[in-house]
C-alpha positions as a LaTeX table, in Angstrom:
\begin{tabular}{lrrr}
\hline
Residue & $x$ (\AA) & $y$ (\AA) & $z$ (\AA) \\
\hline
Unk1 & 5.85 & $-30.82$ & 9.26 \\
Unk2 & 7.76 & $-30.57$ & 5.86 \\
Unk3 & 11.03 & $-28.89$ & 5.79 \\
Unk4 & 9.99 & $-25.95$ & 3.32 \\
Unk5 & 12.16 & $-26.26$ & 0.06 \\
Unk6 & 14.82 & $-24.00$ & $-0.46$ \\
Unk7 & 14.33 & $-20.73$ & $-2.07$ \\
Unk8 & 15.51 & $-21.33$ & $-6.04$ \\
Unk9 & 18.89 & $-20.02$ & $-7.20$ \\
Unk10 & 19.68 & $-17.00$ & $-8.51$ \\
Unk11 & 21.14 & $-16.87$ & $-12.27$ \\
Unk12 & 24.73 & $-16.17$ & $-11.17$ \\
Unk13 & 24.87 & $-18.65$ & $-8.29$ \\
Unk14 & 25.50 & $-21.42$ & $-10.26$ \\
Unk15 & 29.07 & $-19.61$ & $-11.25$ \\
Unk16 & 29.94 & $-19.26$ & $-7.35$ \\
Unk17 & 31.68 & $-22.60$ & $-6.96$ \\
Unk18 & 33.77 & $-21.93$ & $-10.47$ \\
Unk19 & 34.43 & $-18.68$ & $-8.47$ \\
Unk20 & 35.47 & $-20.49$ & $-5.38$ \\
Unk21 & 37.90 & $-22.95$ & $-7.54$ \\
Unk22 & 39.37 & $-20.10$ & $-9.33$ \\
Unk23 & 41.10 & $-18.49$ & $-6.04$ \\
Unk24 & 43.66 & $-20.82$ & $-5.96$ \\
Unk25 & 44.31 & $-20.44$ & $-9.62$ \\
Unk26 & 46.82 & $-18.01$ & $-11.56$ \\
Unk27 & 44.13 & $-15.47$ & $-12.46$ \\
Unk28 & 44.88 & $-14.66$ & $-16.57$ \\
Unk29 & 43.38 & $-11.77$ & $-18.38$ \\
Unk30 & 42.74 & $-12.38$ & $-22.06$ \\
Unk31 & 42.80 & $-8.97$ & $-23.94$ \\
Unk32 & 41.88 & $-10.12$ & $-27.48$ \\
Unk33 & 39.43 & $-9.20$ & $-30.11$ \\
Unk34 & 40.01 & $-12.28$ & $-32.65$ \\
Unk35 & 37.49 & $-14.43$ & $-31.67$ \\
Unk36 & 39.02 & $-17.33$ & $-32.84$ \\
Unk37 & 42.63 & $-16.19$ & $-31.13$ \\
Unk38 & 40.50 & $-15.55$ & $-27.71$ \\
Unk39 & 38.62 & $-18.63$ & $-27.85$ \\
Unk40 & 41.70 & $-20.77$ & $-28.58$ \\
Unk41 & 43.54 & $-18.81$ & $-25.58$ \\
Unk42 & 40.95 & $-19.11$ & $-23.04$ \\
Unk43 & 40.02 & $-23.15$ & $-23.75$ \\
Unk44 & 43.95 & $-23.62$ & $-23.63$ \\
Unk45 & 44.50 & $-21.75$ & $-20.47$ \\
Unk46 & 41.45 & $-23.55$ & $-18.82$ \\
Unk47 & 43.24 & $-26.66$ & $-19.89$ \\
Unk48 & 46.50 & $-25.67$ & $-18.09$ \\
Unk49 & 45.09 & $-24.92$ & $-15.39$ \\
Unk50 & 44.79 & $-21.16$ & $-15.37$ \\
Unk51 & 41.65 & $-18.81$ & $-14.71$ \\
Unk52 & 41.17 & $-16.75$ & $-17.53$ \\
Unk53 & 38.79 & $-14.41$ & $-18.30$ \\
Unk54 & 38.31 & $-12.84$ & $-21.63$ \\
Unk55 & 37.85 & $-9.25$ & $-22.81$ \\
Unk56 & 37.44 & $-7.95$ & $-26.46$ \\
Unk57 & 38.30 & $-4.62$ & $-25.54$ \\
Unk58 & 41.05 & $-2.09$ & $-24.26$ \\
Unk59 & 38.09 & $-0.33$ & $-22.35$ \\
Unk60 & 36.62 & $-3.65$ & $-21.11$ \\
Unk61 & 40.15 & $-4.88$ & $-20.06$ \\
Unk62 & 40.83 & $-2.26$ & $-17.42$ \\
Unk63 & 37.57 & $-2.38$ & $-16.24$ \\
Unk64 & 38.05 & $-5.80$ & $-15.13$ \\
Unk65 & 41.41 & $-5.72$ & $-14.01$ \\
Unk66 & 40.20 & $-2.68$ & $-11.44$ \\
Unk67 & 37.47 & $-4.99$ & $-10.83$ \\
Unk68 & 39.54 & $-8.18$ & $-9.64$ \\
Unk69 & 43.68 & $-9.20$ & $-9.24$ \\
Unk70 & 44.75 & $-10.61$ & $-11.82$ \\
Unk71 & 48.09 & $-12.08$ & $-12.30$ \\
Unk72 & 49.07 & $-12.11$ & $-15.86$ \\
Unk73 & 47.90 & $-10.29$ & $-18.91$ \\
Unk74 & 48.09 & $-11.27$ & $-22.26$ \\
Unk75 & 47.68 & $-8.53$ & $-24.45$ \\
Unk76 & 47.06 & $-7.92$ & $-28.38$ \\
Unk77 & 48.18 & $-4.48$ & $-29.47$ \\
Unk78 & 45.82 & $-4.18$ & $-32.46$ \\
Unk79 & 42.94 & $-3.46$ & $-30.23$ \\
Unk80 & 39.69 & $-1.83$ & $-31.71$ \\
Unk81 & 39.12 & 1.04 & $-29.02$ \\
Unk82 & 43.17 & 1.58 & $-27.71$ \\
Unk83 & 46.59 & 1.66 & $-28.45$ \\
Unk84 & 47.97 & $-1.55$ & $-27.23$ \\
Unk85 & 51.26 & 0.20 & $-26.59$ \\
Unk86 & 49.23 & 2.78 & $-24.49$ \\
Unk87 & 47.50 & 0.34 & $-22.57$ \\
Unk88 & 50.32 & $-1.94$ & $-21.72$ \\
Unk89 & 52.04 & 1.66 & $-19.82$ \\
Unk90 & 48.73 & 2.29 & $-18.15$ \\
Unk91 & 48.50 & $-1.31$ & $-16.59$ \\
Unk92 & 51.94 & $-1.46$ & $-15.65$ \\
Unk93 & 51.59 & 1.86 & $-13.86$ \\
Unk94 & 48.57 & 0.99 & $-12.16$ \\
Unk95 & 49.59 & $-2.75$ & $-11.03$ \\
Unk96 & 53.32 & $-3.16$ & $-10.91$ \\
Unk97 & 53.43 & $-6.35$ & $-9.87$ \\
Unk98 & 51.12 & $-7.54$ & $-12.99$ \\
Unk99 & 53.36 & $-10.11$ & $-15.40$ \\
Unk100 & 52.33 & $-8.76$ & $-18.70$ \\
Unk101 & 53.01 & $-10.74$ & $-21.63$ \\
Unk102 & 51.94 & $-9.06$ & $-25.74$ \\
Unk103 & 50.78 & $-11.78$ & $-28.00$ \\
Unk104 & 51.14 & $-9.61$ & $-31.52$ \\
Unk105 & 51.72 & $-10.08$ & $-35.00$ \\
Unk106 & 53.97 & $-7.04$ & $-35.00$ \\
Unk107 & 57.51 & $-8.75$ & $-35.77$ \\
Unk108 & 60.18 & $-6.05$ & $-36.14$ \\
Unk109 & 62.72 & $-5.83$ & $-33.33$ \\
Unk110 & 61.66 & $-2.17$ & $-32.80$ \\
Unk111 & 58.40 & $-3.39$ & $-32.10$ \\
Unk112 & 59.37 & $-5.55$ & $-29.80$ \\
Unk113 & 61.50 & $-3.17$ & $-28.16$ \\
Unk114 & 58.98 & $-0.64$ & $-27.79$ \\
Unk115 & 56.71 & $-3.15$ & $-26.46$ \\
Unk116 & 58.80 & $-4.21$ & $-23.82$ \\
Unk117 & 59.91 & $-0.67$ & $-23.16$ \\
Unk118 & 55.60 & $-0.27$ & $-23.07$ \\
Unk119 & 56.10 & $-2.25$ & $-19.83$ \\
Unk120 & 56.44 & $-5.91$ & $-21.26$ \\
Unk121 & 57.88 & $-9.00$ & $-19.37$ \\
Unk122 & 57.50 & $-10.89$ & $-22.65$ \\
Unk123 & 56.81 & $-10.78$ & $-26.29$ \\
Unk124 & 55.45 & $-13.76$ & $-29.02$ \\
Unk125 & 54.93 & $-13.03$ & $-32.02$ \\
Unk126 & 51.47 & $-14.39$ & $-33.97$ \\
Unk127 & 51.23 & $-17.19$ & $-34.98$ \\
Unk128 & 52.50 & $-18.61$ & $-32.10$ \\
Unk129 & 52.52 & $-21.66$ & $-30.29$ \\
Unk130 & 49.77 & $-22.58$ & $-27.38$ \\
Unk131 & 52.69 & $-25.18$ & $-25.84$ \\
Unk132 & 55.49 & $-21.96$ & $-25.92$ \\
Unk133 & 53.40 & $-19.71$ & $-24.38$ \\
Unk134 & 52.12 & $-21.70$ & $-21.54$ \\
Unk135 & 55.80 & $-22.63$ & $-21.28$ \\
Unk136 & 56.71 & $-19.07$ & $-20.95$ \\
Unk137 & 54.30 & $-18.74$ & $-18.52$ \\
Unk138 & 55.50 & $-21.13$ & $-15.95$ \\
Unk139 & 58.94 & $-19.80$ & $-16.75$ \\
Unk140 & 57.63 & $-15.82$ & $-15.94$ \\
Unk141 & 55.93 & $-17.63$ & $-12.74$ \\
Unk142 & 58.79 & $-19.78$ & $-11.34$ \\
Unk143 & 60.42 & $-16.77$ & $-10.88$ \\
Unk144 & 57.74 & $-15.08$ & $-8.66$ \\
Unk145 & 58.86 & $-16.85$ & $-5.07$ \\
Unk146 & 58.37 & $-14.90$ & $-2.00$ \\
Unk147 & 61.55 & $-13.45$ & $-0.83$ \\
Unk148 & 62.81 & $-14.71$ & 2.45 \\
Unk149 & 61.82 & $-12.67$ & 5.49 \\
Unk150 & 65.04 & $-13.09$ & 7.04 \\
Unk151 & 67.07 & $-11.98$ & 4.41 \\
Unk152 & 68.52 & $-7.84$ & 5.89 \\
Unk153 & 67.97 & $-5.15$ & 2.92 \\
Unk154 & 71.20 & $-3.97$ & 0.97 \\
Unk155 & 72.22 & $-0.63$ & 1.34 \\
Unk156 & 74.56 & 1.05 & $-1.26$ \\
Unk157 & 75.29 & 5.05 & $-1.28$ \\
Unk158 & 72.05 & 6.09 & $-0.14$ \\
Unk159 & 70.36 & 3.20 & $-1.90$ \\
Unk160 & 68.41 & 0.68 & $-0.06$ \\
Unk161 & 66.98 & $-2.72$ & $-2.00$ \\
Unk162 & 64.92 & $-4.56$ & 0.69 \\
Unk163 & 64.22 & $-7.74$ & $-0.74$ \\
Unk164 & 61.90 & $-8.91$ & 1.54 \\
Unk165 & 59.66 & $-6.64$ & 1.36 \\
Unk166 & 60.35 & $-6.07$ & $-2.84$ \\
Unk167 & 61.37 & $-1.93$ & $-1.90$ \\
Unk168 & 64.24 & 0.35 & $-3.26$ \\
Unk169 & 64.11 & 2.98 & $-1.56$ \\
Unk170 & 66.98 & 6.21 & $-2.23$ \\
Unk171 & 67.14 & 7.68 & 1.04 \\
Unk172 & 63.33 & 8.14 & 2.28 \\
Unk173 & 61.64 & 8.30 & $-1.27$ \\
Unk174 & 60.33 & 5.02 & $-2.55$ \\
Unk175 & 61.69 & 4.56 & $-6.43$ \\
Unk176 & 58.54 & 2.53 & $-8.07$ \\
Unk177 & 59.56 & $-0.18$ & $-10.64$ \\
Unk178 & 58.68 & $-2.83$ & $-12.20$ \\
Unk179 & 58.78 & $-6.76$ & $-11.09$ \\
Unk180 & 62.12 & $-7.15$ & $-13.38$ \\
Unk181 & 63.38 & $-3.84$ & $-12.79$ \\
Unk182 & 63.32 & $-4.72$ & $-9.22$ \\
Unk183 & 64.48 & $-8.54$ & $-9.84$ \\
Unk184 & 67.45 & $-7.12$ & $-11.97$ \\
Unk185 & 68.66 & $-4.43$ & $-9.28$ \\
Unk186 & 68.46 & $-7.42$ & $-6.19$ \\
Unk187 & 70.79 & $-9.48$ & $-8.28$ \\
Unk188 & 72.80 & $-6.62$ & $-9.00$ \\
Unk189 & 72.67 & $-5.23$ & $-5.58$ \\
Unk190 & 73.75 & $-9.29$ & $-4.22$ \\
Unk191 & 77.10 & $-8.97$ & $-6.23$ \\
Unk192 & 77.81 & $-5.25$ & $-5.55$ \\
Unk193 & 80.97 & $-3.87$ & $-6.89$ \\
Unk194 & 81.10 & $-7.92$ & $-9.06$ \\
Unk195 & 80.90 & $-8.68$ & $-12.53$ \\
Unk196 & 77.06 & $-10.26$ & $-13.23$ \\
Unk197 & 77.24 & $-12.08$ & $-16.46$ \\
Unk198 & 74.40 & $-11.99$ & $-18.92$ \\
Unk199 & 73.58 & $-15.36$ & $-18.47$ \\
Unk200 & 73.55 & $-15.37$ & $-14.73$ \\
Unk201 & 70.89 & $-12.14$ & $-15.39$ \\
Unk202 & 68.89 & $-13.93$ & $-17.42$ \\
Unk203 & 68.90 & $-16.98$ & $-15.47$ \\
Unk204 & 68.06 & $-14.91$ & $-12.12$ \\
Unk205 & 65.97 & $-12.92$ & $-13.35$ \\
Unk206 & 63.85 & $-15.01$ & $-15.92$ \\
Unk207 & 64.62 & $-18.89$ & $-16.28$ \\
Unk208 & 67.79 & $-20.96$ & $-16.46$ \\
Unk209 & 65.94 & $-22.13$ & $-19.47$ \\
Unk210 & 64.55 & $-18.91$ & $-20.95$ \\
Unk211 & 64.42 & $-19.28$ & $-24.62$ \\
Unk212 & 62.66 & $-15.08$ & $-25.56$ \\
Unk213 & 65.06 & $-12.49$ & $-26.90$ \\
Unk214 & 68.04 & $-11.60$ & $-25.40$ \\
Unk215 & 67.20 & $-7.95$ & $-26.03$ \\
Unk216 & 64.82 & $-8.29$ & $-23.23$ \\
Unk217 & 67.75 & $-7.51$ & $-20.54$ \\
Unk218 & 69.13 & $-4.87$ & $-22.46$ \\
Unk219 & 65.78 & $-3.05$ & $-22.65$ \\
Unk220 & 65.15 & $-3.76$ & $-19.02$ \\
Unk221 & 68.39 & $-2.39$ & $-17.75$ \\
Unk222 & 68.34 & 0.69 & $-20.11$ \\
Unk223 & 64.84 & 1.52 & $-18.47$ \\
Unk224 & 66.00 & 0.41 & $-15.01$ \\
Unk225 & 68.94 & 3.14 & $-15.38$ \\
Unk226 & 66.56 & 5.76 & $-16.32$ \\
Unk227 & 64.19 & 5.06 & $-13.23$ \\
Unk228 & 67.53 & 5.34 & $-10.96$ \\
Unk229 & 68.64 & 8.36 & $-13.06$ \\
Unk230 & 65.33 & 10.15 & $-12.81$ \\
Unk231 & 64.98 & 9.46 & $-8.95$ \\
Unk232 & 68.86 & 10.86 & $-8.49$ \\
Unk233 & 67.57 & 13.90 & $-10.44$ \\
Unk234 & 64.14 & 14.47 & $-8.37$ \\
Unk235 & 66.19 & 14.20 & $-5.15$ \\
Unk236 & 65.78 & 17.34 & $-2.76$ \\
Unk237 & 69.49 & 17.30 & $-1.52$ \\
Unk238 & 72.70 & 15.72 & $-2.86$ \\
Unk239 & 72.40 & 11.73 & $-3.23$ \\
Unk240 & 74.79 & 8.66 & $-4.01$ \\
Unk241 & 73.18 & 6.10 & $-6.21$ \\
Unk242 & 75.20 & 3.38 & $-7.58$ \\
Unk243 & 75.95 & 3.76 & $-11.37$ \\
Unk244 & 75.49 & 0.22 & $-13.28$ \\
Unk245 & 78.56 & $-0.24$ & $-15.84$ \\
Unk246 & 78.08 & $-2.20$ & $-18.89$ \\
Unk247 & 81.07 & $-4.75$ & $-19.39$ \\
Unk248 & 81.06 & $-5.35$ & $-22.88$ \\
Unk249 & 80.82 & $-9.65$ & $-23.63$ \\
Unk250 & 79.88 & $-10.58$ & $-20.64$ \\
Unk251 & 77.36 & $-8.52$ & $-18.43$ \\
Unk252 & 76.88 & $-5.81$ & $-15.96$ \\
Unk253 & 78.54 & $-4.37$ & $-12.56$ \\
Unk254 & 76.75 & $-2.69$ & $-9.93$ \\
Unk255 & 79.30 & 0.26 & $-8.80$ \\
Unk256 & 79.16 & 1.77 & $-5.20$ \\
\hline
\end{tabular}
């Protein structure tokens, strides 16, 4: 007797091995409505070795992202249905972890501080370079390594940074911040009561070879301070949280 045939595909099954491949790729979503920028972006990204996937939409964006992890975004801000701005705040709040990175042709340095304020790990200005921003990229990603288990969480005042698990907690109240927020405070937290020079900040925190704008730090400690400020303020009983001190021409101290 013949072995019967097998039953025929479905349409989508043909995609299931891409799908397979893709899990042990750095998952990229695309949120673009140029069709020539988004086509360049997701041909150069399949190139480097990245799984992107492309939306044309604000809407369509966080659809997808609820729909699968994703671990970068590169977003436009002069989306059709959204405020780029907008939706850069509500991705960050919903997936802290997310590296988010706004391709725009927005120049001015007070749009590039209100889009890293908007929740930003990076900003490039159109037209930019495919080579720079896959560059950027690794850089972002290099500094993603698990923290060691082993390493015991730093308490200061009532302030706890546990590393290894990526946690600040003041007292019992979890503060929620984002992945260079967090980054910024451990290095911080390492040199308690030491002078951290800019460079060493950006190198920790960034890349030894990180080539954005400076202003990134500044932005992420000013926001970092509020997060610690606001959490001091919500506290239920007296608290001691470390104050950081700005050392003008050369970098920051974390104070206990």
């Amino acid at each position: 007797m013949r072995t019967p045939a097998p039953p025929p595909h479905r349409a989508d099954r043909p995609h299931a091995p891409e799908r397979d491949r893709d899990r042990d790729r750095v998952r990229v979503l695309v949120i673009e409505d140029d069709d020539t920028i988004g086509r360049h972006l997701e041909t150069g990204l399949t190139s480097g070795g990245y799984a992107p996937t492309w939306s044309r939409t604000g809407t369509s964006a966080l659809a997808e992202a609820e729909r699968t992890t994703y671990d970068v975004v590169l977003l436009d801000l002069g989306l059709p249905d959204v405020d780029g701005l907008d939706l850069a705040r509500r991705l960050r709040a919903r997936f802290p972890e997310l590296l988010i990175v706004i391709l725009t042709a927005r120049a001015d340095e007070i749009d590039v501080i209100a889009g890293l304020d908007a929740g930003a790990d990076d900003y490039l200005v159109k037209p930019f370079s495919l080579t720079v921003l896959l560059a950027r990229l690794r850089a972002h990603l290099r500094r993603r390594p698990p923290a060691s288990p082993q390493e015991e969480p730093l308490r200061l005042g009532d302030l706890t940074v546990d590393t290894a698990a990526r946690r600040c907690l003041l007292r019992d109240r979890e503060l929620t911040l984002r992945p260079k927020e967090f980054d910024l405070l451990a290095v911080l937290a390492r040199h308690a009561d030491s002078a951290v020079g800019r460079e060493t900040l950006i190198a920790q925190v960034w890349d030894e070879n990180w080539f954005g704008p400076t202003k990134t730090l500044d932005v992420t400690m000013a926001s970092l301070r509020r997060r610690l400020a606001e959490a001091e303020t919500a506290a239920t009983a007296p608290v001691h949280v470390p104050q950081i001190i700005t050392l003008r021409g050369h970098g920051y101290r974390l104070e206990t």
